[in-house]
C-alpha positions as CSV (number, residue, x, y, z in Angstrom):
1,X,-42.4,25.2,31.3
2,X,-41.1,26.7,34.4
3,X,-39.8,23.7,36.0
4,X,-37.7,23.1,32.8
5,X,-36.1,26.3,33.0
6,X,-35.4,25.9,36.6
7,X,-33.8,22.3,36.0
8,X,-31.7,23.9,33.0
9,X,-30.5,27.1,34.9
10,X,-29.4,25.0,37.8
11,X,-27.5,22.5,35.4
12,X,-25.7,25.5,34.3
13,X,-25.4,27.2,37.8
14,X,-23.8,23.8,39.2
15,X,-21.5,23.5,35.7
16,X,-20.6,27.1,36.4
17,X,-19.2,26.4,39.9
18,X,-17.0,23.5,39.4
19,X,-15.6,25.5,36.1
20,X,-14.9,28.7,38.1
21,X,-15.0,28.2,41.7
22,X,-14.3,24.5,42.8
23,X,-15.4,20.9,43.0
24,X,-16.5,18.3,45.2
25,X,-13.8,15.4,45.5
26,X,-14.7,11.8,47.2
27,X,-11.8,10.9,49.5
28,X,-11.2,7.0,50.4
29,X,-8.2,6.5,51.9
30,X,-6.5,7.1,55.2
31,X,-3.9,9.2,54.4
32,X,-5.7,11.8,55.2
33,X,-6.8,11.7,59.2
34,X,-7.4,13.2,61.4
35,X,-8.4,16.0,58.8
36,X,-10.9,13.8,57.0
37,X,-11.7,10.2,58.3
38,X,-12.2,8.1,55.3
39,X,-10.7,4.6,55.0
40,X,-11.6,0.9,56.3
41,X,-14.4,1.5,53.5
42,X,-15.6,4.5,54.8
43,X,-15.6,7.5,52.3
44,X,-15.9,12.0,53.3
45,X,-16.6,14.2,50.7
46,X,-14.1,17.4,50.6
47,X,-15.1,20.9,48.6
48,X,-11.5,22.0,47.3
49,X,-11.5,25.3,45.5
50,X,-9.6,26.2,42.5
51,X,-8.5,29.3,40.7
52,X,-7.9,31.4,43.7
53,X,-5.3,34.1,43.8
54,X,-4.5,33.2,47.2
55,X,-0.8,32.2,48.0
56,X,-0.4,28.4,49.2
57,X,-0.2,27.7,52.9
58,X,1.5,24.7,54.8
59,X,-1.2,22.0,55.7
60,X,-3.8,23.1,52.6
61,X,-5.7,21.0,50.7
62,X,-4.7,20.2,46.8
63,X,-5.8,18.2,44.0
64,X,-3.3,16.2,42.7
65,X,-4.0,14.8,39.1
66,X,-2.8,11.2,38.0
67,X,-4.1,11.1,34.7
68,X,-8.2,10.6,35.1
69,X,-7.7,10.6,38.6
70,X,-7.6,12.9,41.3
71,X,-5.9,12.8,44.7
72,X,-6.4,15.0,47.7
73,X,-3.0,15.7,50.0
74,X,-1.8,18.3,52.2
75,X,0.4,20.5,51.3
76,X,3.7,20.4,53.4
77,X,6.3,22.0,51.5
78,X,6.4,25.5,50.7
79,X,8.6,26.9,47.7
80,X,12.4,26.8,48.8
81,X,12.0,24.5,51.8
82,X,13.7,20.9,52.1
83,X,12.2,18.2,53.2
84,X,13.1,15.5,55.3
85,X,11.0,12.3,57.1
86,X,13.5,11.5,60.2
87,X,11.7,8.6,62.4
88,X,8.1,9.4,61.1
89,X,8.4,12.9,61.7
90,X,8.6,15.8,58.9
91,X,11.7,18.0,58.8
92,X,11.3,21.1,57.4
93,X,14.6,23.1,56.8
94,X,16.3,21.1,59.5
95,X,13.6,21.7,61.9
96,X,10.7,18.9,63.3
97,X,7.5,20.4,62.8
98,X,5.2,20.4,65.7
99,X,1.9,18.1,65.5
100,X,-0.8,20.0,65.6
């Protein structure tokens, strides 16, 4: 019937995009305001692409694996950079970076 094929096409569609393109990743904690305000049992949902031949910038989003799990953080360091926390603040290369 139609409505099978529809179902099945779309199971494929949707396997398709989180293969190739990206995936939808439940975030929990805090760690991550003012970008995304989960936490105190709140939860967002974040679409995180994958696969892209774009270079890295400060502040993106990645998905960190820890075995089963995954973890979404914000990329601070850049290839070649050193990192520093001095009084809460980040350090990059011996300079504070602004908060945005």
């Amino acid at each position: 019937s139609r409505l099978a094929v529809a179902a099945f096409v779309g199971i494929v569609a949707l396997f398709a995009v989180r293969a190739l393109v990206g995936d939808v990743y439940r975030v929990e904690t805090r760690s991550m305001r003012p970008t995304i305000l989960a936490g105190d049992g709140a939860r967002e949902w974040v679409w995180v692409r994958h696969g892209v031949d774009v270079p890295l910038a400060r502040y993106d989003l990645v998905v960190v694996r820890d075995g089963d799990e995954a973890l979404i953080k914000r990329l601070v360091g850049l290839p070649g950079e050193t990192l520093r926390i001095v009084d809460g603040d980040l350090v990059v290369d011996g300079e504070r970076l602004a908060l945005d």
